[in-house]
N, C-alpha and C positions, 0 to 999 in steps of 0.2 A: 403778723400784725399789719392792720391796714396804713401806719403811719409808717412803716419801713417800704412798702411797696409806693408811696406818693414819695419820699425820699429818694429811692431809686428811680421813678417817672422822671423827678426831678433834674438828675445826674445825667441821665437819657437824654435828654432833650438837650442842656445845655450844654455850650463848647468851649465854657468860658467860667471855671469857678473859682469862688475867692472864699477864704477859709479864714476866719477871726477868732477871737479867743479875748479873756478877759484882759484887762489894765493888770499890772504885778502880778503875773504871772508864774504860777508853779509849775512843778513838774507834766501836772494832770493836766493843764490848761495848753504846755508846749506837746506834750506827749499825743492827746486828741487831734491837735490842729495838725499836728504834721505828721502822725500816724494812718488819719481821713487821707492825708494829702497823697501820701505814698502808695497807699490802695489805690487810690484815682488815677493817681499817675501811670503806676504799672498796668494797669486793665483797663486804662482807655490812654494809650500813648500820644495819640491826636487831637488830646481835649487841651488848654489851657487851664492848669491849675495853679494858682497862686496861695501863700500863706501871709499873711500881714499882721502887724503891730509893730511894736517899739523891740529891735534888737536887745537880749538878755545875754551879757557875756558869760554870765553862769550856767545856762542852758544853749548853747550855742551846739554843745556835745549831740543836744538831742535832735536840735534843726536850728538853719538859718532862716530870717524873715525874707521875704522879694519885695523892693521898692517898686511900685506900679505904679503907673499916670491914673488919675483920678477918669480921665476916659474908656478907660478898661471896667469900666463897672455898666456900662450902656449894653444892656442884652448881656446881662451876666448872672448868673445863679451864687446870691452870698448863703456862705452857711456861718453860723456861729455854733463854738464848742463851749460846755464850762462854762458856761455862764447865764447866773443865774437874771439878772438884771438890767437891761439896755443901757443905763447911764455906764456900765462898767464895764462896755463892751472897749477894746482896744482898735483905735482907729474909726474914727466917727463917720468915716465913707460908709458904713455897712446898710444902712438906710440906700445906698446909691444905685443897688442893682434890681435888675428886675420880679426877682423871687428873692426871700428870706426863708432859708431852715433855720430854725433853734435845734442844737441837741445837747440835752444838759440833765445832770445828777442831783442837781439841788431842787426842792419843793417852788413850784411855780408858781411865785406870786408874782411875775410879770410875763405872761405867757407872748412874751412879743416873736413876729415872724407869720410867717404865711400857712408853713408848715412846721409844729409845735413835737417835737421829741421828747419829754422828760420820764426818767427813771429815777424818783428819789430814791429806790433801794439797793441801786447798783452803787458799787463802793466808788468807783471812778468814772468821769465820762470814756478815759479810755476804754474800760471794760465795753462801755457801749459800744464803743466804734468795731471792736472785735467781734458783738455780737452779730453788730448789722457785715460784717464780712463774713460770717458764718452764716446768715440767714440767705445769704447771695452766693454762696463759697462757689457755687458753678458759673456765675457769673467776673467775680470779684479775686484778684490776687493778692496774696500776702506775700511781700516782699519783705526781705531781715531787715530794711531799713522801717520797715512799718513795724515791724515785729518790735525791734528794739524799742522807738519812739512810745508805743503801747505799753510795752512790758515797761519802760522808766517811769510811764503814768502811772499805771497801777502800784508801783512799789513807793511814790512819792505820796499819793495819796491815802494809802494804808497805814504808812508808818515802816514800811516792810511785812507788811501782813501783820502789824500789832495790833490797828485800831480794831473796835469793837462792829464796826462796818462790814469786813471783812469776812465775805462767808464763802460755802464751798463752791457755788460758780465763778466766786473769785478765785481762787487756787485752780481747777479747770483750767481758768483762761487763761493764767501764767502759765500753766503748764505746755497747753497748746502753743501757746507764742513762745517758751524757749524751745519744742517742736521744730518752730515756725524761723529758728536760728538766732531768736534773741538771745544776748551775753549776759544772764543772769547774775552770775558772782563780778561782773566788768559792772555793770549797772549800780549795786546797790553797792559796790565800793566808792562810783563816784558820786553816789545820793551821799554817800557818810561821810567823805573827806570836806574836812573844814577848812580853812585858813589861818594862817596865825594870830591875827586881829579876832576872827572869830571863837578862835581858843580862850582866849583872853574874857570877850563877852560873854561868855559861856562862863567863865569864873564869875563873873560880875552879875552875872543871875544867879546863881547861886547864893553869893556870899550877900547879895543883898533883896531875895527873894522873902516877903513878908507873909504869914499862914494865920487869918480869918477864926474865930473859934468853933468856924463850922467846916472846916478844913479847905478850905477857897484859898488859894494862893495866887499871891498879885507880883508886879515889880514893875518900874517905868521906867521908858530909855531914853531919858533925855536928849534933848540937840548935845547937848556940854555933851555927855554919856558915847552919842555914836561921834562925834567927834574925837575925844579922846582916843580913843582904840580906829579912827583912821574909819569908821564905817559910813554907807550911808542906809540910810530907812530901806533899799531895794534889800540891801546883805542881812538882813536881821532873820531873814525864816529858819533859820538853821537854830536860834535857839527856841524856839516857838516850843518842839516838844520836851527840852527840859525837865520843865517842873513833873511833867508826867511820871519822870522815871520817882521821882521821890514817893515810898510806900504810903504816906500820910495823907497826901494829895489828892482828892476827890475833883477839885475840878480848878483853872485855874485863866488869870488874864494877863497879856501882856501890853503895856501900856506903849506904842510909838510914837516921838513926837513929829510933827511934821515942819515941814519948812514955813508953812505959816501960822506953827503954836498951836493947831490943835493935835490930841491925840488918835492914832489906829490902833483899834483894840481888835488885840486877837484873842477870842476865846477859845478853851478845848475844854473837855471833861470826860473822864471816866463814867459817869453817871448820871447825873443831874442833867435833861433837856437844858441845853444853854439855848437854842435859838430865838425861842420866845424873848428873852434879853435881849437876843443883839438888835432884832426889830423894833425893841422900846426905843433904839437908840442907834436910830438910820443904819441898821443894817441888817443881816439876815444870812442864812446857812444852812448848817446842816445841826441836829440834836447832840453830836459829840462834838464840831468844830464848827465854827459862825467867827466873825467879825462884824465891826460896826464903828465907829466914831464918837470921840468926848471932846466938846466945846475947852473945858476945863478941868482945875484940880476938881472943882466938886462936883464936877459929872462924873470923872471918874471914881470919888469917893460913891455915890450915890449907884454906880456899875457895882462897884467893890462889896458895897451893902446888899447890893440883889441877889449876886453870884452868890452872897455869906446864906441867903435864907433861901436861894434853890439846892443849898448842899445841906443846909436840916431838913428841907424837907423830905427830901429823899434820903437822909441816914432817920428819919423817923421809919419811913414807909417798909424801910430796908429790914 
């Protein structure tokens, strides 16, 4: 592919690169950014490579951020991971350096960057970052610290190989990267372990999870909601997939409130394309998982009514 070899031109040249990734950040998004970093690192020892954003103490396991001076971006090669959209990028320097990569899994409706990477059919951007070490492999080293960071992306972003994304160059690629000395059963034990606050939220979707006549399942977390149980809006993805496990379930949304009263909606579905919705409604994704934003209760009533008629429409079709 000619955009992996401008990629590598890119890497080449410069001696100085800085690695972003999106705002709330998951597994896929720490996983890419410091899985790229750790290749780079080990197969060019003399380069400066840096990772940036907002420290995650729940992803900390997978990598730590590096504070930089804002003059470190002068003659420097930024790349961004995972990310579909410039406004969501984490750390607003990334404009600062002298080249932009994009490399990213989601459909490009903001193809920003100098040089434009997107796979919307790879399951994870990790997967990508594996591939382009593969497509270099005599060039490029896979260290177990990349191996891990990768293989935590890919299992965060599937589900564990649940989601309907998930296909057999994905399994491949895990397989290569525990190969490669990733700790496969260490990994997805600490994707699954929760907290005890989050135990508790996990009942509290449950017992008050409401289901659509067209099988769309909804619930909202209010400020009162993550307050009670000790949470804040960063701790909530752990119950995101939920409602999934429930057999009835075709597609469903969770409602977050934010610290200034609007809601984050995360979508997922089994079936019914949700991302056309989220883009009704400033946001955007992937056709099983998307997010997007509600002003109010009746935007999110008016969410909850769209999601009801893309799950008839699709148990019509079905």
């Amino acid at each position: 592919m000619a955009v992996l070899e401008d990629i590598m031109k890119a890497i080449n040249k410069y001696n100085r690169i800085i690695i972003h990734r999106h705002q709330r950040p998951d597994p896929d998004a720490i996983g890419s950014q410091v899985g790229l970093a750790e290749i780079l690192r080990a197969s060019f020892p003399y380069k400066e490579i840096f990772v940036v954003g907002k420290d995650i103490a729940d992803f900390d396991w997978i990598g730590e951020m590096d504070e930089i001076d804002s003059g470190l971006y002068e003659n420097a090669l930024v790349i961004v991971t995972d990310t579909a959209n410039s406004p969501r990028i984490d750390d607003r320097r990334f404009n600062q350096g002298e080249m932009l990569v994009k490399i990213d899994h989601h459909p490009n409706d903001d193809p920003f960057g100098d040089v434009v990477w997107v796979d919307d059919q790879a399951a994870s951007c990790s997967e990508m970052i594996y591939a382009f070490y593969q497509h270099f492999a005599g060039q490029l080293k896979l260290p177990k610290t990349a191996a891990d960071a990768l293989y935590a992306g890919i299992v965060g972003d599937t589900g564990r190989f649940l989601y309907p994304a998930t296909t057999p160059k994905t399994m491949l690629v895990a397989g290569a990267l525990m190969a490669a000395g990733a700790d496969a059963s260490a990994i997805s034990r600490r994707e699954d372990v929760i907290t005890m606050p989050l135990a508790k939220l996990s009942a509290f979707v449950y017992q008050n999870l409401k289901l659509t006549s067209h099988q769309a399942a909804y619930v909202v977390l209010s400020a009162d909601v993550l307050k009670k149980f000790g949470l804040t809006e960063a701790g909530t993805s752990a119950v995101v997939p939920l409602p999934g496990k429930i057999d009835v379930v075709s597609a469903w949304v969770i409602f977050v409130q934010q610290d200034d009263g609007h809601y984050r909606v995360r979508l997922r579905s089994k079936g019914p394309a949700i991302n056309g919705l989220a883009k009704n409604h400033r946001g955007g994704g992937h056709p099983m998982a998307s997010g997007a934003k509600a002003a109010d209760e009746a935007e999110m009533k008016q969410i909850i009514q769209e999601l009801d008629q893309l799950c008839q429409q699709w148990q019509e079709k079905e």
